[in-house]
VOLOKE-847584 format. One record per residue (C-alpha): x, y, z. Coordinates in Angstrom, 2 decimals, padded with zeros to 5 digits. Layout:
N
        c1        c2        c3
         X         Y         Z
...
END
This chain:
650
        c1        c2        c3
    085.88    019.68   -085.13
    083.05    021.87   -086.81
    085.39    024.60   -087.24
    088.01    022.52   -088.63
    085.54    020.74   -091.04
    084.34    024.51   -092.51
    088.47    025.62   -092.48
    088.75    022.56   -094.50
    085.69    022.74   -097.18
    086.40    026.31   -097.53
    090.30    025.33   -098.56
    089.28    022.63   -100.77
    086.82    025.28   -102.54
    089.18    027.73   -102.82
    091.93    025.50   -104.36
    089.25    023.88   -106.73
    088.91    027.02   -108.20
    092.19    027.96   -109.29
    092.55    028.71   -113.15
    094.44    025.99   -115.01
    097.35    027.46   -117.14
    097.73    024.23   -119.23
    095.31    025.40   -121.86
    096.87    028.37   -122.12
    100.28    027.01   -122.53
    099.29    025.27   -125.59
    098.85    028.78   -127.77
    101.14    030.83   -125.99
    104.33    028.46   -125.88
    104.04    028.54   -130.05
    107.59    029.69   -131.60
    106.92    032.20   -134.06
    109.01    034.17   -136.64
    108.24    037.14   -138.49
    109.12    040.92   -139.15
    106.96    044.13   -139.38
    107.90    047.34   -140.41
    106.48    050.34   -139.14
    102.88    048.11   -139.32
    099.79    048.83   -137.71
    099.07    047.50   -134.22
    096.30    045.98   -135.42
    097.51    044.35   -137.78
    100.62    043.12   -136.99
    098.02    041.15   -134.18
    096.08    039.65   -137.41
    099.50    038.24   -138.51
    100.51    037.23   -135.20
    097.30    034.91   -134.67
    097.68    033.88   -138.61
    101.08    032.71   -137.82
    099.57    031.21   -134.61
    097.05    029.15   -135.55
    094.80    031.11   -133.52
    092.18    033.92   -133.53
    092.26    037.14   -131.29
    089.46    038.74   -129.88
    089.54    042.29   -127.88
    087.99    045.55   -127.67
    089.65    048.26   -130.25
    088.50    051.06   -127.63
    090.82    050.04   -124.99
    093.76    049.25   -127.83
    095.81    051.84   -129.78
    095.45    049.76   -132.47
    096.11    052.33   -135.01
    099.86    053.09   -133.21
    102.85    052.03   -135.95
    105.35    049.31   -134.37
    107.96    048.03   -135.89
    108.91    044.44   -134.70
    111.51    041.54   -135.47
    110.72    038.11   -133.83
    112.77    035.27   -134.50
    111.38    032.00   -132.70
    109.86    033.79   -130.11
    106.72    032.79   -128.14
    103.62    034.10   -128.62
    103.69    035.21   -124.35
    107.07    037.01   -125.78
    105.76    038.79   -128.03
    102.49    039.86   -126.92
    104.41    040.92   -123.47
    106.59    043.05   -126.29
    103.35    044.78   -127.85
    101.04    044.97   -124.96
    103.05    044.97   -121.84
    103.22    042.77   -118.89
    100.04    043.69   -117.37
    098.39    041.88   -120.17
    095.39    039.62   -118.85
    094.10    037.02   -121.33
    091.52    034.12   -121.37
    091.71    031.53   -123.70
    089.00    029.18   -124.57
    089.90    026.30   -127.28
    092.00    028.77   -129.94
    090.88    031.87   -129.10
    092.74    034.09   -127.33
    091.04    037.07   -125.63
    092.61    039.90   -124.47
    091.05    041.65   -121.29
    093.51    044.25   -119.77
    096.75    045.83   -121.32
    099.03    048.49   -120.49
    097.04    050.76   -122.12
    093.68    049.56   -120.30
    092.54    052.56   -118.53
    090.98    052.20   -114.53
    087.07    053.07   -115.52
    085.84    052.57   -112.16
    086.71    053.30   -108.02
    085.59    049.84   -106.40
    085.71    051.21   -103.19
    083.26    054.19   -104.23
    080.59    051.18   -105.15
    078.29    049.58   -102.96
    076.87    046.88   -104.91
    079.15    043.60   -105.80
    077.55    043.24   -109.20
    077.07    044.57   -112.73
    074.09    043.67   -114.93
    074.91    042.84   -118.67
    071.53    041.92   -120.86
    070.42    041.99   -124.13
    069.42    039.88   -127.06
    071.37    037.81   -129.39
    070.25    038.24   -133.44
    070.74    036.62   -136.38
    073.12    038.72   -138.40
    071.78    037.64   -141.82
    067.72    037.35   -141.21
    067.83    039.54   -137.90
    066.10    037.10   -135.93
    066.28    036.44   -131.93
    068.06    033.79   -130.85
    067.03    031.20   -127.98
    068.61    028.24   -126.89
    071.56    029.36   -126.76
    074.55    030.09   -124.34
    076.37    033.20   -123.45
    078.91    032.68   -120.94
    081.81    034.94   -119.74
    085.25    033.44   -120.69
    087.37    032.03   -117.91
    084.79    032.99   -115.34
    082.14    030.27   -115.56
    079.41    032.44   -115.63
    076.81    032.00   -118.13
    073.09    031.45   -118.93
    071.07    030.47   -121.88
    068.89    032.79   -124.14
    065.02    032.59   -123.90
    062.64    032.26   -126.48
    063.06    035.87   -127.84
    066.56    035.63   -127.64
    067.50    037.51   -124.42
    070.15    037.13   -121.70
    071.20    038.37   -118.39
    074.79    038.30   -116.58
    075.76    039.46   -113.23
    079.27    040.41   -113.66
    081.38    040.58   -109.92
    082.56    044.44   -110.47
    085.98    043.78   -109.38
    086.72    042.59   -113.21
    087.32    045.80   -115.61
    086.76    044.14   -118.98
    084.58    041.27   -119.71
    084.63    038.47   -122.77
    081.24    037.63   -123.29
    081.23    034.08   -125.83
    078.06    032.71   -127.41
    078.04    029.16   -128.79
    075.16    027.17   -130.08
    075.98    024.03   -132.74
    074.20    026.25   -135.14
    075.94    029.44   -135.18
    079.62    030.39   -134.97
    081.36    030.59   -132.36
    082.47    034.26   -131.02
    083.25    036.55   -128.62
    083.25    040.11   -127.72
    085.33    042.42   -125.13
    082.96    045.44   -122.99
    083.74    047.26   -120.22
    081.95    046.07   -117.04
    079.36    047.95   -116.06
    075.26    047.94   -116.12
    074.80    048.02   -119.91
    072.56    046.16   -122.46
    073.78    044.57   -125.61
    072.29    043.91   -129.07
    075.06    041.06   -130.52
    074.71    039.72   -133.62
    075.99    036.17   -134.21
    077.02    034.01   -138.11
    075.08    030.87   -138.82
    077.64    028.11   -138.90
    078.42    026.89   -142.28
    077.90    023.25   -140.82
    081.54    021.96   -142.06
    083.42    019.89   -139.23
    086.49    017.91   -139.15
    086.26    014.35   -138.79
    087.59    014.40   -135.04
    084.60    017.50   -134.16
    081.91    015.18   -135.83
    083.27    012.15   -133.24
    083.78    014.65   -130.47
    079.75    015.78   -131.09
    078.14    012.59   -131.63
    080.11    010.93   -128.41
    079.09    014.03   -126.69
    075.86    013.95   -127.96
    075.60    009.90   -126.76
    076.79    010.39   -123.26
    073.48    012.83   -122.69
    071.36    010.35   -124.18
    072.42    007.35   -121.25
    069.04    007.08   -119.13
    071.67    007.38   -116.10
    073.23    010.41   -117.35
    069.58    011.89   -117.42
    068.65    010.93   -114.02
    071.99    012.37   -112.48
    071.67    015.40   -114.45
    068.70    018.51   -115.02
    067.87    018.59   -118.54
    068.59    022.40   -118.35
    072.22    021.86   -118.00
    072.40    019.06   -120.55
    071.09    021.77   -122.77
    073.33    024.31   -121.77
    076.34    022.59   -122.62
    075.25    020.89   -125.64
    076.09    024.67   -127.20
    079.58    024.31   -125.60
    082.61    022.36   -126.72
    085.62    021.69   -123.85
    086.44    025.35   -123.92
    087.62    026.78   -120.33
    090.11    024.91   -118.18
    090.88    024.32   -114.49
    093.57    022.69   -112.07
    090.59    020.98   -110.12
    087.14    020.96   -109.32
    084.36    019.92   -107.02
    080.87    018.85   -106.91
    078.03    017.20   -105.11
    076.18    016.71   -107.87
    076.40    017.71   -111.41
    076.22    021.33   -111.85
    076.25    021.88   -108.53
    080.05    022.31   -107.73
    082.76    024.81   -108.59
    082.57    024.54   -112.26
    079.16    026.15   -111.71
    076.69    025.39   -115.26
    080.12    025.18   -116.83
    080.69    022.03   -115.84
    080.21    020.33   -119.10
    082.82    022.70   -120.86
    085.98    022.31   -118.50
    088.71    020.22   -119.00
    090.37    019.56   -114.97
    093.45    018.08   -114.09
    092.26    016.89   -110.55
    088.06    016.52   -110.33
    086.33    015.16   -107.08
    082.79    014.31   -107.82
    081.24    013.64   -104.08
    078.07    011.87   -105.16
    078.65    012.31   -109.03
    079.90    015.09   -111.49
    079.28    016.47   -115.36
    082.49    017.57   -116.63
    084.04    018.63   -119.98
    086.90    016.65   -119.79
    089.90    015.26   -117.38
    093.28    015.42   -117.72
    095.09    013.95   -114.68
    092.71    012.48   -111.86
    089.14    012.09   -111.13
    087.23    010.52   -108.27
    083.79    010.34   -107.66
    081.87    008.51   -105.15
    079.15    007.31   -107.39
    079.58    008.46   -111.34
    081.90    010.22   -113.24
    080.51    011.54   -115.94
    083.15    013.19   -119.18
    081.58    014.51   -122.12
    084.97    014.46   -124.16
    087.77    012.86   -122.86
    089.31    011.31   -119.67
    093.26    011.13   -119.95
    094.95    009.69   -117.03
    092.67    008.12   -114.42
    089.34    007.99   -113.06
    088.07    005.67   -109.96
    084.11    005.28   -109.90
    081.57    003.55   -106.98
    079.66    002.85   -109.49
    080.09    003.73   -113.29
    082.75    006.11   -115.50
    081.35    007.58   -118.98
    083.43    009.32   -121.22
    082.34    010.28   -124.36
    085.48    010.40   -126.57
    088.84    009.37   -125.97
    090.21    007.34   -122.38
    093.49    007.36   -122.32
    094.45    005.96   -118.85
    093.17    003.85   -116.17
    089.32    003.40   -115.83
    087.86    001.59   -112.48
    084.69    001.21   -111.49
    082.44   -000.65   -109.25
    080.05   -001.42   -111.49
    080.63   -000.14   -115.31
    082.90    002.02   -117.50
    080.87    003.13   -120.66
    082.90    005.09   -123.76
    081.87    006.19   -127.35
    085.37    006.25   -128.64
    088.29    004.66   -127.99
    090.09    003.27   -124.74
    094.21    003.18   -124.74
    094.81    001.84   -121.04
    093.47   -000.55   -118.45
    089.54   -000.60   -117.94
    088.60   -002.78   -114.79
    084.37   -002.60   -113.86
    082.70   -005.23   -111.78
    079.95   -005.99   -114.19
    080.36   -004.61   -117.60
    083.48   -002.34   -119.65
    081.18   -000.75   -122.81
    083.78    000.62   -125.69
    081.70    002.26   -128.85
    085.30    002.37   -130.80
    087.86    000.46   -130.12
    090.71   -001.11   -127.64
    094.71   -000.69   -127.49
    094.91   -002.28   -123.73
    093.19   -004.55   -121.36
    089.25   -004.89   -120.04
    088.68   -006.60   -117.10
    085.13   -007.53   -115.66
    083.09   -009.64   -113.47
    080.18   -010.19   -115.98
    081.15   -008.98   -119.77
    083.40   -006.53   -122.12
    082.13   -005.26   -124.92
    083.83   -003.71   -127.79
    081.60   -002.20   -131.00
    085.29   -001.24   -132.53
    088.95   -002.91   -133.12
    090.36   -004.86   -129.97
    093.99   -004.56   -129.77
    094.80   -005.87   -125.90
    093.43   -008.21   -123.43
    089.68   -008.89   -122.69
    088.96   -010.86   -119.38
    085.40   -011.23   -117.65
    084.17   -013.82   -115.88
    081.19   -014.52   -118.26
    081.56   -013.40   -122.09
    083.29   -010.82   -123.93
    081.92   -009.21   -126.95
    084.02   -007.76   -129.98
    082.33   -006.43   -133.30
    085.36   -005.84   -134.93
    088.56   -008.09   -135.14
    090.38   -009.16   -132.17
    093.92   -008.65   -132.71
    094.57   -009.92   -129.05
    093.56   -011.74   -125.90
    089.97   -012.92   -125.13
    089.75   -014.88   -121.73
    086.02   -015.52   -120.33
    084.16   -018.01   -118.00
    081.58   -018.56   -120.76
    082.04   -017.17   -124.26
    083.91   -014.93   -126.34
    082.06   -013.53   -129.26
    084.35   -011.68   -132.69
    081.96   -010.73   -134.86
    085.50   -010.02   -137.27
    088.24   -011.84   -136.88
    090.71   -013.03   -133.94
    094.20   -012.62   -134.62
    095.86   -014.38   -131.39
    093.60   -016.06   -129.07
    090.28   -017.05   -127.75
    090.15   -019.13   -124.60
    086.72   -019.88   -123.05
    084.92   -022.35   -120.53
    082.20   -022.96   -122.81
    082.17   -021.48   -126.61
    083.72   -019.17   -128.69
    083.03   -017.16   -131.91
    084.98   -015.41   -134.56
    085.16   -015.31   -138.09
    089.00   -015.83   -139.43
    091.10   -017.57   -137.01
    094.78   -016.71   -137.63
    095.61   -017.64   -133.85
    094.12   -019.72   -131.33
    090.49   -020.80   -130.34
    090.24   -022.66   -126.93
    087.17   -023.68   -125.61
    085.60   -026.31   -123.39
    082.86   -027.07   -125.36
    082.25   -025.15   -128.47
    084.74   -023.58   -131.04
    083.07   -021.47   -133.88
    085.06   -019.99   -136.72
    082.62   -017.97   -139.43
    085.59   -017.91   -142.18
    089.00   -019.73   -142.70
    090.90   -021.09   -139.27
    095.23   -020.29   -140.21
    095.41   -020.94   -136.82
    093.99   -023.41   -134.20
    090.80   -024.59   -132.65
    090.91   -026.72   -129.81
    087.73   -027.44   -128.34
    086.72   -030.31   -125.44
    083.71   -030.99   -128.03
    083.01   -029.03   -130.89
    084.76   -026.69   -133.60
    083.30   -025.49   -136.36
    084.49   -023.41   -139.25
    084.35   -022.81   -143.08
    087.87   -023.48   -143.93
    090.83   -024.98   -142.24
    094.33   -024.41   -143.28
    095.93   -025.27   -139.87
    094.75   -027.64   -137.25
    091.22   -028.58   -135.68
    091.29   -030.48   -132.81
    088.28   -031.68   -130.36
    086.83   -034.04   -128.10
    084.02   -035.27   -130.39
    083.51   -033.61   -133.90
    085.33   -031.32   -135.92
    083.46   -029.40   -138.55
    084.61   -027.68   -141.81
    081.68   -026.14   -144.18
    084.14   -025.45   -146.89
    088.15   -027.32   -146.91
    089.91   -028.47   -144.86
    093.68   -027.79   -146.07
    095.15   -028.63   -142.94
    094.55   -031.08   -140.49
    091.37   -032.60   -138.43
    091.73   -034.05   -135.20
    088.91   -036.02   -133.62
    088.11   -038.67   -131.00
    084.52   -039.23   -132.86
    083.70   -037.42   -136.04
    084.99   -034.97   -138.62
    083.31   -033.51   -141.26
    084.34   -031.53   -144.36
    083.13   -030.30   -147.66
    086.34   -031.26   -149.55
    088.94   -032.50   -147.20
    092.72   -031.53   -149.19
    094.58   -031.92   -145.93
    094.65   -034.59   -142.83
    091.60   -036.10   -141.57
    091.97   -038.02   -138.28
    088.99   -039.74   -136.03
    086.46   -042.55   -135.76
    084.10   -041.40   -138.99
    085.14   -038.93   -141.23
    082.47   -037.41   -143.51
    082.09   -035.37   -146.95
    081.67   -034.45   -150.15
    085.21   -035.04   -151.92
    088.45   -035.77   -150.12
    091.51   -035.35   -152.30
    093.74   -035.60   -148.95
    093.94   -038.18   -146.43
    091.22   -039.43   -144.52
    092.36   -042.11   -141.64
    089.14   -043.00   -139.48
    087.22   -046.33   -138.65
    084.41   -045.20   -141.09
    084.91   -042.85   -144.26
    082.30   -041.38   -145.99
    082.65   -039.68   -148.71
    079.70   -038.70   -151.77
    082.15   -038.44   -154.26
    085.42   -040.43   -152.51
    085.97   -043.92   -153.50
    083.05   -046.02   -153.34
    082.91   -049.34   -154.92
    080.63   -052.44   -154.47
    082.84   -055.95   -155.24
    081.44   -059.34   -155.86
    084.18   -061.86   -155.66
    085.87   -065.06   -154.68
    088.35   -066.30   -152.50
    089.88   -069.78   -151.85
    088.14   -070.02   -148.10
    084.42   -068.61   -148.95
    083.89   -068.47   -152.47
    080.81   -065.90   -152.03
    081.62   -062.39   -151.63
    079.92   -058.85   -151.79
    082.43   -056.04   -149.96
    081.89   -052.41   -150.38
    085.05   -049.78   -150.25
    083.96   -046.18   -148.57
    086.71   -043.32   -148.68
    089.58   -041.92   -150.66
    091.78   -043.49   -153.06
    094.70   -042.48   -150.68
    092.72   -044.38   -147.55
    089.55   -046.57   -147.58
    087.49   -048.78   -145.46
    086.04   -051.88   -146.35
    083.03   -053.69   -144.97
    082.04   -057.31   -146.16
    080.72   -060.29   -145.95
    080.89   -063.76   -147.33
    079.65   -067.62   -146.61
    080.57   -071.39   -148.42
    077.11   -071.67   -149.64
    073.41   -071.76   -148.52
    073.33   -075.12   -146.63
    072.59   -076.07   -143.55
    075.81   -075.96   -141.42
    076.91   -073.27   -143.78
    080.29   -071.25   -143.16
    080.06   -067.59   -143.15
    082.05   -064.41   -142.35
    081.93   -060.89   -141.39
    085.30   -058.73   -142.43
    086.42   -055.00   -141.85
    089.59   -053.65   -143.36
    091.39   -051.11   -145.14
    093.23   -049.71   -148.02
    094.85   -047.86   -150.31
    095.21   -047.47   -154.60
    097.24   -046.47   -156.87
    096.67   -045.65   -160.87
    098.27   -047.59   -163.27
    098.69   -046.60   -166.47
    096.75   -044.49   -169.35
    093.52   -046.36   -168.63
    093.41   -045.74   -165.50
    093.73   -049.48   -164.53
    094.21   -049.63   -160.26
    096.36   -051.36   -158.14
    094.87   -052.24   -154.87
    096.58   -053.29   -151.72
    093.98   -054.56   -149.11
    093.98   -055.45   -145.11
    090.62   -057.07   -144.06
    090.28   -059.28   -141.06
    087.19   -061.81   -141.57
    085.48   -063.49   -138.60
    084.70   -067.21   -139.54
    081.70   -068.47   -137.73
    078.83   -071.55   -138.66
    075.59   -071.99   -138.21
    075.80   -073.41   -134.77
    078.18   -071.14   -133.33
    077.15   -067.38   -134.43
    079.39   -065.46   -132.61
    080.12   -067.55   -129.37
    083.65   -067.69   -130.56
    086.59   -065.21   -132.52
    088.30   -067.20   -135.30
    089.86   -064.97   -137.29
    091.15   -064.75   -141.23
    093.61   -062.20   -141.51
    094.31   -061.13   -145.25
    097.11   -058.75   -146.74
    096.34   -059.13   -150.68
    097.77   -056.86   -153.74
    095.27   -056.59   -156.53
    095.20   -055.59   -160.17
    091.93   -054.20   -161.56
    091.38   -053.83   -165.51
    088.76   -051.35   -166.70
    086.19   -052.63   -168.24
    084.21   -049.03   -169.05
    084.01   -045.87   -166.35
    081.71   -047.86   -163.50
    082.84   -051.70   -164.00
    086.51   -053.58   -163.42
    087.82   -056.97   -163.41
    090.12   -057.54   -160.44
    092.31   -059.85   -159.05
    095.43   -061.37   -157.44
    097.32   -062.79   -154.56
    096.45   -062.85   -151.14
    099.07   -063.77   -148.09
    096.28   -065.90   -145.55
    096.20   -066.66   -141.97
    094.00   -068.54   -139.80
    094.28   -067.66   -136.42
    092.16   -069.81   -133.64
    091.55   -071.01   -130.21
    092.84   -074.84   -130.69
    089.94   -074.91   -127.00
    087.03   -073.88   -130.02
    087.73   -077.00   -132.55
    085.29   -078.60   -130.74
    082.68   -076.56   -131.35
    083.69   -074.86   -134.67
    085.24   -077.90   -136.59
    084.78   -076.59   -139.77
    088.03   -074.63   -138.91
    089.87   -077.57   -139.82
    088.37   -077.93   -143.65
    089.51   -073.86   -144.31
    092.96   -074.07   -145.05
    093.70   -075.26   -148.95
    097.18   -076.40   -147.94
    099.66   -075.49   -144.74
    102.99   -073.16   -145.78
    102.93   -072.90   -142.04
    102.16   -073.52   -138.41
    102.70   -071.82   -135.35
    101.30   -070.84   -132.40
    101.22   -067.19   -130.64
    100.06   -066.21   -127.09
    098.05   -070.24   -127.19
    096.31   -069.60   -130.80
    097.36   -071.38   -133.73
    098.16   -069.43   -136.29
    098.46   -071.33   -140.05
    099.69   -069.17   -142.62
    099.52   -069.63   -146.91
    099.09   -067.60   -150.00
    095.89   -067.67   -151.43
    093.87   -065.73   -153.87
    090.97   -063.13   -154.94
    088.89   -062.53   -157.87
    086.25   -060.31   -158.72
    084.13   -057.42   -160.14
    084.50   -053.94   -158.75
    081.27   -051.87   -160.08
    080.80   -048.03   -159.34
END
């Protein structure tokens, strides 16, 4: 079983360390066309890489690159054609787009291997500023393709152990302040003085994201305690540069990516406990953390946590968190959290919460809240609360509150509905929504609440409130400061709606103060009127409704009024229901701006218990005169046309 184990590691290892030929394919499957005539080796290789997009780098001692060729490529590959210049023994390393050549046709055997005893050659030397002449430390010098490299001292020195078996060596140096470069020796015990160009400090928009996401991911307190702060140093010099078919580590840095780690790009990466890596292009396991400086395209499965600090393009599940600095274009599914720096095309899941700094264009779902500082042009679905800092373009559904800005789909919520801007959409909430405007629909248990107008439509079992209301108010009290629209509730209250005070007369109680609260499309009225000031005295409390319409250039009114009054005396307060119902159509002449004279007919009925005549007879003294008499479900109804007159001030 021991033996088998070892077989076993040792084949894993071995595999692991085979040399991806995706990068490569990317430069040398470019079609190319051009012609030279009788050119320069040399420089027909300048106008190959122009033509390219790429940059060479080899050693002129082991090239005849003063040899005239004449050559006539027509949408050839750049394999084809350096196979046609340099032979098929041509060895090559590429790192990002440069291409290095190593061993050509022309590449001469400098050593006998067999002759040698040791296994390794010694390259050292010191690394200079080539304008000042300074030494140069903190900084990395690697061999290409081979993943050995170290880092530069204080006064600017290195030292490689090369394996002797490779001829020709590419030695690369890379620090974020200098240029990036490389340089082809013969292997064997030498030292080297290389001078290296300050960087001119210009990068692209996507190298400045790539950096600072980089730059993030080595800032996470876990990413520290996983990782030595000597080989988050190292491979801050490095971008994703070398590339592999798989890898394997224990721990980061200590796998078969060696201190490269944090410059590969792997299609298959098995992190035991957790790993460091460049980037991953296919699949990638760990049993803790994976941890992706650039990108992670295709999938990675976590125990605990996935960070990637650029682009996820994929599937991301962990047992615990996923944590990116750019954007996510898949599925993200974490026990507790899913962290996104940029933004979403795809769907979070989570026990706890999602958060999103950038644009959400998918599905969020945790079990507790989901966060979005940009607009939500999706799905947010959460136990608790969503929060959209921006707006929310299709819906919001929550057990308890939600937050956005402009609403142009749908806010659901058990208890709270928030909208910071204008709702095009809908808010439906079991108690609350809130918002500033409201050009669609608002509809809740208990209050509906619009800072601004409302243009479309409030729905409410209880109260709705809105700065102008131009649209549909519906619910118990509706409140205000102007309503131009149509407010329908049991109490309107408006500052600047239609309220009047009246003082008037009627042929049952000829004393009379009423006061009108609302719109002139709908108001309420509240009143209340007695016979006199006697003992014995008749009195009544009333509650209606109504509507007005202008008449003519001076703005005279035409009033049509439902009120029901409840008749009561002295002795029998409100021990029994005898009721004045009152339809009347009024005409009101305008006095000046706050006074009118009012008045006109009123259709009457007096509807009673014939049981309370005994103890309310006043009932029978109401009626001026009988049009008629009937009785419905045991009340007598008596029905006649009567009157109102009055002043209307305010």
């Amino acid at each position: 079983m021991v033996a088998l184990r070892i077989s076993l590691s040792c084949l894993i290892f071995f595999f692991f360390a085979q040399v991806d030929t995706f990068g490569q394919q990317l430069v040398l499957k470019k079609k190319l066309t051009f012609q030279a005539d009788n050119e320069r080796l040399e420089d027909i290789l300048l106008t190959l890489a122009e033509a390219g997009g790429f940059s060479f780098s080899y050693n002129p001692d082991l090239l005849p690159v003063d040899s005239l060729i004449s050559l006539n490529v027509e949408n050839s590959s750049v394999k084809t054609v350096l196979n046609l210049l340099l032979g098929k023994e041509l060895e090559y390393k590429i790192s990002g787009s440069l291409l290095v050549i190593l061993k050509t046709k022309y590449t001469d055997d400098h050593y006998d291997e067999s002759s040698i005893t040791k296994k390794n050659y010694t390259i050292d030397g010191y690394l200079q500023n080539a304008e000042t002449g300074e030494y140069i430390g903190n900084t990395t010098v690697y061999d290409i393709g081979g993943l050995r490299s170290t880092t530069t001292d204080l006064n600017g020195y290195f030292s490689l152990e090369i394996p002797i078996r490779e001829q020709v060596v590419a030695l690369s140096v890379a620090s974020n302040d200098f240029e990036k470069s490389a340089m082809v020796v013969l292997n064997k015990d030498q030292n080297l003085n290389i001078p290296v160009i300050p960087s001119k400090g210009i990068l692209t928009a996507s190298q400045g994201n790539n950096r600072a996401g980089a730059a993030m991911v080595n800032k996470l307190k876990v990413v520290q305690f996983v990782t030595s702060e000597r080989g988050l140093a190292h491979s801050e010099n490095l971008d994703v540069s070398n590339y592999r078919f798989a890898q394997a580590s224990f721990v980061p840095f200590v796998g078969t990516n060696l201190k490269m780690s944090g410059t590969v790009e792997n299609s298959l990466s098995l992190n035991v406990l957790a790993g460091y890596n460049g980037a991953s292009k296919g699949l990638e396991f760990g049993g803790i953390l994976n941890i992706n400086r650039f990108y992670s395209r295709g999938a990675q499965v976590a125990g605990i946590g996935n960070v990637v600090g650029t682009e996820t393009n994929g599937v991301q599940v962990a047992g615990i968190f996923n944590t990116n600095f750019g954007t996510v274009k898949g599925l993200q599914i974490a026990g507790i959290n899913n962290l996104v720096l940029d933004s979403l095309k795809g769907v979070q899941f989570s026990g706890i919460n999602n958060v999103i700094i950038g644009r959400t264009e998918g599905i969020q779902v945790a079990g507790i809240n989901n966060l979005a500082r940009n607009d939500v042009d999706g799905f947010q679905v959460a136990g608790v609360s969503n929060v959209a800092i921006r707006d929310v373009n299709k819906l919001q559904l929550a057990g308890v509150v939600n937050f956005g800005v402009d609403i142009t789909g749908v806010q659901a919520a058990g208890v709270i509905n928030a909208s910071y801007g204008q709702v095009r959409g809908m808010q439906v909430a079991g108690v609350i929504n809130t918002s500033k405007s409201v050009l669609s629909v608002q509809l809740s248990g208990v209050m509906n609440v619009a800072t601004d107008t409302v243009f479309g439509t409030q729905l409410t079992s209880v109260v709705n409130f809105a700065k102008h209301n131009k649209g549909l108010q519906l619910g118990l009290v509706n409140i205000g400061h102007s309503a131009s629209g149509t407010s329908i509730g049991l109490l309107n209250l408006f500052l600047h709606g239609y309220n009047k005070l009246e003082l008037f007369t009627n042929e049952i109680l000829p004393l009379n103060a009423r006061i009108k609260l609302g719109n002139r499309r709908f108001y309420n009225t509240i009143g209340l009127g007695t016979k006199g000031f006697k003992s014995n005295n008749v009195w009544g409390y009333s509650y209606g409704i109504g509507t007005v319409i202008p008449v003519g250039k001076k703005q005279n009114d035409l009033n049509f009024d439902l009120s029901v009054t409840d008749l009561q005396d002295d002795d029998t307060w409100f021990e029994t229901l005898n009721l004045n119902a009152r339809l009347g159509i009024h005409y009101g002449f305008r006095i000046n701006q706050r006074l009118m004279v009012y008045g006109g007919p009123v259709w009457s009925h007096l509807i009673y218990d014939p049981k309370n005549l005994e103890e309310s007879p006043f009932l029978l003294d109401l009626e001026p005169y009988e049009m008629y008499k009937t009785s419905i479900g045991g009340n007598t109804v008596l029905g006649w046309i009567g009157f109102e007159f009055g002043l209307r001030l305010l």
